[in-house]
N, C-alpha and C positions, 0 to 999 in steps of 0.2 A: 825389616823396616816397617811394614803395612803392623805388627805386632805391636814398636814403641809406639806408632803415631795413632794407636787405637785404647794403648793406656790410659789417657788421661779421663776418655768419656766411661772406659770399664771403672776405673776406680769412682769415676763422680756417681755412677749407677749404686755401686757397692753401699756406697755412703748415703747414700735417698734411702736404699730399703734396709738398711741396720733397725731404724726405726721401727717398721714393720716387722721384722726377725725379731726383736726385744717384744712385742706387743702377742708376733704367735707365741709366744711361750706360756702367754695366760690362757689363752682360747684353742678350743681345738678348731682343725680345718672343718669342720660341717657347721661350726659356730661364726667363723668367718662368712664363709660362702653365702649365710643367713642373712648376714647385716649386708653385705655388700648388693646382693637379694631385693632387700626390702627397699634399700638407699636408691636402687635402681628404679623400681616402681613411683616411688615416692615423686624422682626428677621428670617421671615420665607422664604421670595423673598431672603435675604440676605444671607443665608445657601443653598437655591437652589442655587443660583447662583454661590457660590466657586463650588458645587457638581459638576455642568455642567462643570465650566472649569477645574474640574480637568480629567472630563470624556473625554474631549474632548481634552487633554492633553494626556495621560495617555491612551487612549482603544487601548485593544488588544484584539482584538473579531475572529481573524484569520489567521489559521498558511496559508494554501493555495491560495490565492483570485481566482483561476480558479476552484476548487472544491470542494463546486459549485461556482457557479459564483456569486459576489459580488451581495448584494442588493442595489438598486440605492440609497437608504436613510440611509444606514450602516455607522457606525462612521469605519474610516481608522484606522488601527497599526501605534502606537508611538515607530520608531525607527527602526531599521535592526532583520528582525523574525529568527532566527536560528533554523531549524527542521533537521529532518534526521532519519534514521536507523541504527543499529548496535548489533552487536553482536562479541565479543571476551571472548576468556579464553583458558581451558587449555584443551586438550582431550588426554586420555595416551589407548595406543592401545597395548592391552594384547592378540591378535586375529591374523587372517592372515589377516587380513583389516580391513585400519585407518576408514572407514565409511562402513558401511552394501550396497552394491550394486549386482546387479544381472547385469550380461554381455548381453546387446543391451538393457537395460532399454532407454524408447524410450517417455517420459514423467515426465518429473520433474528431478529437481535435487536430490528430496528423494524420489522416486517413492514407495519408501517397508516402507516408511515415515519416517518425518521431524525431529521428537521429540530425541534429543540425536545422531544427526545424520549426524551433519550441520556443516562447518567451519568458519571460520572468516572473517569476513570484515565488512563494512557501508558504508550510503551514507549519506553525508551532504549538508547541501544547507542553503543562507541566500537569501531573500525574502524581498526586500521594494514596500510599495505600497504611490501611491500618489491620491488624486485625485482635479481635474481639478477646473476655474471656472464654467465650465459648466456641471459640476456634473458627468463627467465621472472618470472610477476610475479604476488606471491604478496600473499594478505591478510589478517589474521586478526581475528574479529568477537564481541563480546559483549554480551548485550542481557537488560535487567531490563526485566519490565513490573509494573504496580500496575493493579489492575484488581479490588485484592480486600482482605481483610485481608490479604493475605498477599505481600509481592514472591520474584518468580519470577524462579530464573534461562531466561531462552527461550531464547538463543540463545547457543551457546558451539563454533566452529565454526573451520578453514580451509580456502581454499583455492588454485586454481592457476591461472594460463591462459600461454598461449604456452610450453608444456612439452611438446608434441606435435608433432613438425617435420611432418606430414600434418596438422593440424588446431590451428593456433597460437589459432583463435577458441574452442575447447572447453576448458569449465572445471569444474575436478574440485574436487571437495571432499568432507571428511569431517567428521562431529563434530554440535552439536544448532542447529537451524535451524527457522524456519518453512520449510515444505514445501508444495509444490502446496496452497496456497489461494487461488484464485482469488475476489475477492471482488468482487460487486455494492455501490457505495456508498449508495446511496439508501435502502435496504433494513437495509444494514449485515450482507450475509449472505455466510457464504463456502461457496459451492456445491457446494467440494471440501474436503476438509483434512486432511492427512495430516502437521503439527508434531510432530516426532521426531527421533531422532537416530540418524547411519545414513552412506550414501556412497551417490555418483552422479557423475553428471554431467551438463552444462549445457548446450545451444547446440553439439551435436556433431555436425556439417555433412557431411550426403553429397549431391552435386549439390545444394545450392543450397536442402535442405528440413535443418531440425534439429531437432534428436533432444532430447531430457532421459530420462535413466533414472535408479532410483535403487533401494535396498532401506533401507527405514527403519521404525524401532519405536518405540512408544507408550512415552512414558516413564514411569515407577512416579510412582503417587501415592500421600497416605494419607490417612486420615478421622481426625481427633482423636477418640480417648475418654479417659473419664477411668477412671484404673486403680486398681481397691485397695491394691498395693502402697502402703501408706504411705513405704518407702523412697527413694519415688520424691518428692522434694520436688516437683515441680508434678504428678506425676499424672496424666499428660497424654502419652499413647503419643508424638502426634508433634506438629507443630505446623501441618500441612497443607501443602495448596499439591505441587509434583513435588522427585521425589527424583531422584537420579544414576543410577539402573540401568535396563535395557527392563521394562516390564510385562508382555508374552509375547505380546503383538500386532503382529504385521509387515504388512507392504506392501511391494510392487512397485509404483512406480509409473512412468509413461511418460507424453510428453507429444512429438505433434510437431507442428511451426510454421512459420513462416516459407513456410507455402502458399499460390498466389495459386488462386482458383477464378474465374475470369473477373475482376470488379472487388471481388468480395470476399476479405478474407482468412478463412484455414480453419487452426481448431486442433484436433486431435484427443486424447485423453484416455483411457485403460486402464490400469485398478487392479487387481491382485488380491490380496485380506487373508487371510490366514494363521496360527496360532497355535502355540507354539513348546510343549514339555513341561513351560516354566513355570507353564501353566494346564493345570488339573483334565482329562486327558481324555474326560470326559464334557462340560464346557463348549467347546472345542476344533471350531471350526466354521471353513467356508472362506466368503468374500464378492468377488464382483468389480463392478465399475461403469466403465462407458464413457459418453462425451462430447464435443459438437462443439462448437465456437465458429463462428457466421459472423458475421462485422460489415465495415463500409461504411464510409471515411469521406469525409469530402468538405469543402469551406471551410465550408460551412453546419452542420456537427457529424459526428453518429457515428450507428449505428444498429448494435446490436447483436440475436442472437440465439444462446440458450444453451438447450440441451437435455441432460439428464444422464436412465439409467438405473442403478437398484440393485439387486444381488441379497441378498437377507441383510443389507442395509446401508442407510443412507441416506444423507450428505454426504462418510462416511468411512468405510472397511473395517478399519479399525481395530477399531471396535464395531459387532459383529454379532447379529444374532436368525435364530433360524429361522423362516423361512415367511416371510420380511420382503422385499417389492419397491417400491420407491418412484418415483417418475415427477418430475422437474423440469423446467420450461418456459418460459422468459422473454422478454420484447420489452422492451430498456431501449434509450435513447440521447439527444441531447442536440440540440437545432436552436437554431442562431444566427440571431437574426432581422435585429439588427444587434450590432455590437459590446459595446452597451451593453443589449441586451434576448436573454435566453437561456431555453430552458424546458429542464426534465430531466423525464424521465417512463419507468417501468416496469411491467408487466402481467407477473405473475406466478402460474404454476399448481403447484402440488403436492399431489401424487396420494400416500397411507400406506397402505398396504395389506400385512393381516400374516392369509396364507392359514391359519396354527397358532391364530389367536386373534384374531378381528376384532373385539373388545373398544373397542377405539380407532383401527379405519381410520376414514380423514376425508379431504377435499380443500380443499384454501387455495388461496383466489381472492383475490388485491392486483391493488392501483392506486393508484401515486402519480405526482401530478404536481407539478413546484414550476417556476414563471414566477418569472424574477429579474430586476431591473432597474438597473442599477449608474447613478448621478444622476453621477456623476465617477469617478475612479480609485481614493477611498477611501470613497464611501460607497454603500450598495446598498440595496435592499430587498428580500424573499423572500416570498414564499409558497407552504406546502405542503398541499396535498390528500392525504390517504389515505383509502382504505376498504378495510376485508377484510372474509371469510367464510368461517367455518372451518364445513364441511360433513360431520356424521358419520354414519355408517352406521347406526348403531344410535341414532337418535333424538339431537336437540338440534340445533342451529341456530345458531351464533353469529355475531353481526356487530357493526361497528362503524366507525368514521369520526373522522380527527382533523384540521383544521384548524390550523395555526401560521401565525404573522405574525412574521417577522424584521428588526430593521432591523441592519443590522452596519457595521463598519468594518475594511477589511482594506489588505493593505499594497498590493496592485494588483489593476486591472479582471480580472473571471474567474472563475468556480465554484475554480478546482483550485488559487487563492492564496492563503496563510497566511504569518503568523500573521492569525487577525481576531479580534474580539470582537464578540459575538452577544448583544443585546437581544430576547429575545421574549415570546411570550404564547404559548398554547398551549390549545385547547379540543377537547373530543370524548365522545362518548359510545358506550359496550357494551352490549350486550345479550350475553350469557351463559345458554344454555337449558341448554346439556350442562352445566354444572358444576353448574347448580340441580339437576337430575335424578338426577346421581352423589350430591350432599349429602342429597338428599331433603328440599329447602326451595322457597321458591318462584324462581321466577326472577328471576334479579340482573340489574338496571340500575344500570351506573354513567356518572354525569355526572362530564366531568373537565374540570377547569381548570388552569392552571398558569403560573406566570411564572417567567422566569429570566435570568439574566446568563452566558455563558460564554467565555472563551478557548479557543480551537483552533486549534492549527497540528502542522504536518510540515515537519520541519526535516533 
């Protein structure tokens, strides 16, 4: 039975290749095998090659070209790259305070932490890169941020790489950029920050260790008032937010990398701030600040440590005080327990101290920890622990503690994947002695509670 009902596809077989049977009669088999051979190669160059140009049509292999810096032999982005940051939603404050802070928190904008804690805004920026007939590969970059009433232009910038036949990985740029801001995200603090607009250079390799230098200044700002001139139909000098010219604050700054010290890596860090005749020479003061990175990493996470000193300065040498030395101290990093169980945690010191006026020297003592637990690839859970202690020299005491519960939904397993959306609650409570004692009232406790809905992602 399985014999008849397999006849009719043998016979249809038979009858396809008669054709073929009539044609070997003219060719021998090594004369076949030749053409069938060549007809193969032929299909195969001919599908490479739509592949190539579509790739080369088509690649998008990089949101940033300065970090790191383009490879000399990299295919270029097809078209205008749009990246950015952001975060918005709703936050409803059932508390004596819309965010958990402790009074003279003196590092970060979440120092008692981030998680459930944070307000709105982003930064957006579009990025075209080109490159050259002599293989140099150039980028140019501009970036709005909202973070206020006011949007700003941040970043309005280009630059270069593989334009130096001794150092094709160094990359040069000029114009306004975020600059040496190194940031802890937990905290949401940038330890250094020197955003200005200026020239330097990138990842500039001698034996095997690299370089960043740069000279940049503090962009002009303004303070709205309101003016008499009646002429003036809104009355209103400016409208805030940065202007287009230097302020008369400079910097040198330096940065080298790419150090192995046994199993850790080592970055090192020197600023010196300066002021130009654009300000008052009686205001006209010098500041410098130096800094190490060491950190670890390993399958199991990261573990970092960051120590900065300031003379005249504190995060940045840009703005300076005399008599001013500040001391920063950190232990952050990240332990994978397994793929789906992660904890993040920071311990943080900062030392104010101002030898002209000890009015307001103080030391801030953080600690946050947050245990995450991702149930699948798009849904998680969070919790965050803070506590600080803003400790001042001249009497008062401030501490506090904030507690968050997040459940989120993100596009994959992991802390550092976005876009998510964030369901939380959020509670904690201040005690505030020093600001009672400056007010001449009793001392403030505030209970805070808070719930809220957010989107965030980095794109």
């Amino acid at each position: 039975m399985n014999m008849i009902k397999k006849l009719p596809l043998t016979m249809a077989v038979i009858a396809a290749l008669c054709p073929i049977s009539v044609l070997a009669q003219e060719f021998t088999q090594e004369q076949i095998d030749a053409i069938v051979a060549k007809a193969v190669d032929k299909a195969l160059a001919e599908r490479q090659a739509k592949m190539d140009a579509a790739v080369a049509k088509k690649a998008d292999v990089i949101t940033d070209p300065q970090t790191p810096a383009q490879s000399p032999d990299m295919a270029i982005p097809f078209g205008i790259k749009f990246t950015g940051y952001a975060r918005y939603g709703a936050h409803f404050q059932a508390g004596d305070q819309k965010y958990v802070g402790v009074d003279g928190s003196y590092n970060g904008a979440s120092a008692i932490g981030r998680l459930g804690n944070e307000g709105n805004g982003g930064e957006f920026q579009l990025s075209k890169a080109f490159k050259g007939d002599n293989g140099a590969i150039w980028d140019v970059n501009v970036m709005i941020d909202h973070w206020g009433d006011e949007v700003n232009l941040k970043k309005a910038y280009a630059g270069v790489t593989n334009i130096l036949a001794s150092n094709p990985n160094a990359y040069l740029w000029a114009g306004r950029d975020f600059h040496q801001r190194p940031q802890q995200g937990i905290n949401d603090y940038f330890w250094m920050n020197h955003d200005g607009q200026g020239a330097g250079v990138k990842n500039f390799d001698i034996g095997g260790v690299k370089f960043d230098v740069a000279a940049v200044a503090a962009v002009e700002s303004c303070s709205p008032e309101v003016m008499e001139d009646e002429a003036n139909p809104s009355r209103i000098t400016c409208t805030g937010g940065s202007g287009t010219g230097d302020k008369g604050n400079y910097a040198a700054t330096s940065k080298i990398h790419g150090m192995k010290l046994g199993p850790l890596d080592l970055e090192l860090y020197a600023n010196y701030g300066f002021d130009s005749k654009g300000v008052d020479s009686d205001d006209r003061m010098k500041a410098w600040q130096g800094g190490v990175v060491l950190s670890h990493t390993n399958d199991s996470g990261v573990n970092k440590v960051i120590a900065r000193y300031s003379d005249n300065s504190d995060n940045s040498v840009y703005n300076k005080t005399e008599g001013l030395t500040t001391v920063y101290a950190s232990f952050e990093g990240l332990h994978k327990f397994t793929p789906q169980t992660q904890v993040e945690y920071l311990l943080a010191f900062h030392d104010y101290d101002n030898s002209d006026d000890n009015t307001d020297n103080r030391k801030n003592y953080n600690a946050i920890i947050r245990p995450m637990h991702w149930w699948n690839d798009v849904h998680s859970t969070w919790l965050e622990a803070g506590w600080q202690h803003v400790d001042y020299d001249n009497g008062g005491d401030n501490k506090g503690w904030k507690l968050t519960l997040s459940q989120n939904i993100s596009i994959a397993m992991g802390p550092e994947f976005r876009p998510m959306l964030r369901f939380y609650v959020t509670g904690g409570k201040v005690d505030n002695e020093r600001t009672a004692r400056v007010n001449g009232t009793d001392d403030e406790t505030l209970d805070d509670f808070n719930v809220g809905a957010m989107w965030e992602a980095w794109f």
